[in-house]
Structure formats: C-alpha cells, structure tokens
C-alpha positions, 0 to 999 in steps of 0.5 A: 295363681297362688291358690293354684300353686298351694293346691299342686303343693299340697297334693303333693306333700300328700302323695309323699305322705302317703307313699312313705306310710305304705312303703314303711308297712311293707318294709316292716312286714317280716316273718313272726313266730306265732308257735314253737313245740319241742318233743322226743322220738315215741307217740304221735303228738299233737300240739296245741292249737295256734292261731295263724293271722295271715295266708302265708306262713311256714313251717321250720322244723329240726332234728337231732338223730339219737342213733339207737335205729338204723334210720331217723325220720319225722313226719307231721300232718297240719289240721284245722282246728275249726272243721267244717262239713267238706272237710270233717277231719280238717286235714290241711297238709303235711310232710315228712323227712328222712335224712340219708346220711345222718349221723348220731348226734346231728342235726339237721331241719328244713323249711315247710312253705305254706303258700297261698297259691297252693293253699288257698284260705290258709290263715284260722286255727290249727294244730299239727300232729307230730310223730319221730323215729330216732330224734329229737326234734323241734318245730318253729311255727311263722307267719308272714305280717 
C-alpha cells in the first residue's frame, strides 16, 4: 500500500513539475527586437539582412514629417534574402502609409503584423527595402519567442 502511495505522490510532484516548466516557457515568451534601421527621405534603401527565428514577428515603423512637400509617405517591401525558384525575387510582403493630417515636425507610426495564418514559413533570412517621401523614419524589427 505505501509503494502504491509513493508512486500516486511521485506522479504527481511530476506533473507539477512539468506543468511549472511549460507555463514558465510561456509566460516568458514576449516580443525581442532582432533589427532596427533609421534613414531619411531620397533613395530606396535596403537594409541589412536579418535573421528571423520564429513564424511570427512584426514590423514597427514611424516617422516624422520634414514639410518641405505637400504630403509624407513611406513605403517598404519584405524580401527574402535566401531565393528560391518559385519565387526568384524573393518578395515576402510589404506596406506603405500615408498620413492624412500630418503636421511638420510630427510624428506618427504603426505596427505591421506578420501572422502566420496568412504567411506561412515566415521565420529565415530577410531584408526590407525602404523608400520615404518628406520623413524621417525609423523601423523596429520583432519576433515573438
């Protein structure tokens, strides 16, 4: 009966174990920066490659207005850096903003979502190619691990 009990003890302090071991993986997973670029209004610019670890990560982005045009805006295409022979150009995705009401001197940004659902096998090598209109802007690359 006590060998029986030990056992019913044992396999429960396990499962403790074990449950405190995965919940703290989870609860320590939050967004890392893994990249940051910074650059000014004129050329396309591309980046440096970087290295995404997991599927899901995003893309925050800002930028202050200058005011010399009439309007700001800031565009950027996601490439991967490793092509293939479906894909020979290696575009991932991208976005582009412009404000409607934006000020000289202000400064606004958003968040690009790269999900999973959407864009499957979305961990690898990238770069971004960046091009502005009337900003300064600055670009914060995350991935969720």
């Amino acid at each position: 009966m006590r060998k029986v009990y030990l056992l019913i003890v044992g396999l429960i302090v396990s499962a403790l174990v074990l449950s405190f071991v995965a919940l703290q993986g989870f609860f320590l997973r939050n967004w890392r920066t893994i990249a940051t670029f910074s650059g000014d209004e004129g050329l396309e610019v591309q980046t440096n490659p970087f290295v995404v670890p997991s599927n899901t990560w995003r893309i925050y982005y800002n930028m202050t207005r200058k005011g010399f045009k009439d309007f700001a805006h800031l565009a950027v295409a996601i490439y991967r850096a490793e092509v293939n022979e479906s894909d020979p150009e290696g575009y991932y995705g991208g976005f582009s903003y412009t404000p409607s009401t934006f000020q000289t001197g202000e400064s606004c940004g958003n968040v690009y979502e790269i999900d999973p659902r959407w864009n499957p096998g979305g961990s690898g090598e990238f770069y971004l190619e960046v091009s502005a209109i009337d900003c300064n802007w600055t670009i914060r690359v995350e991935a969720w691990s």
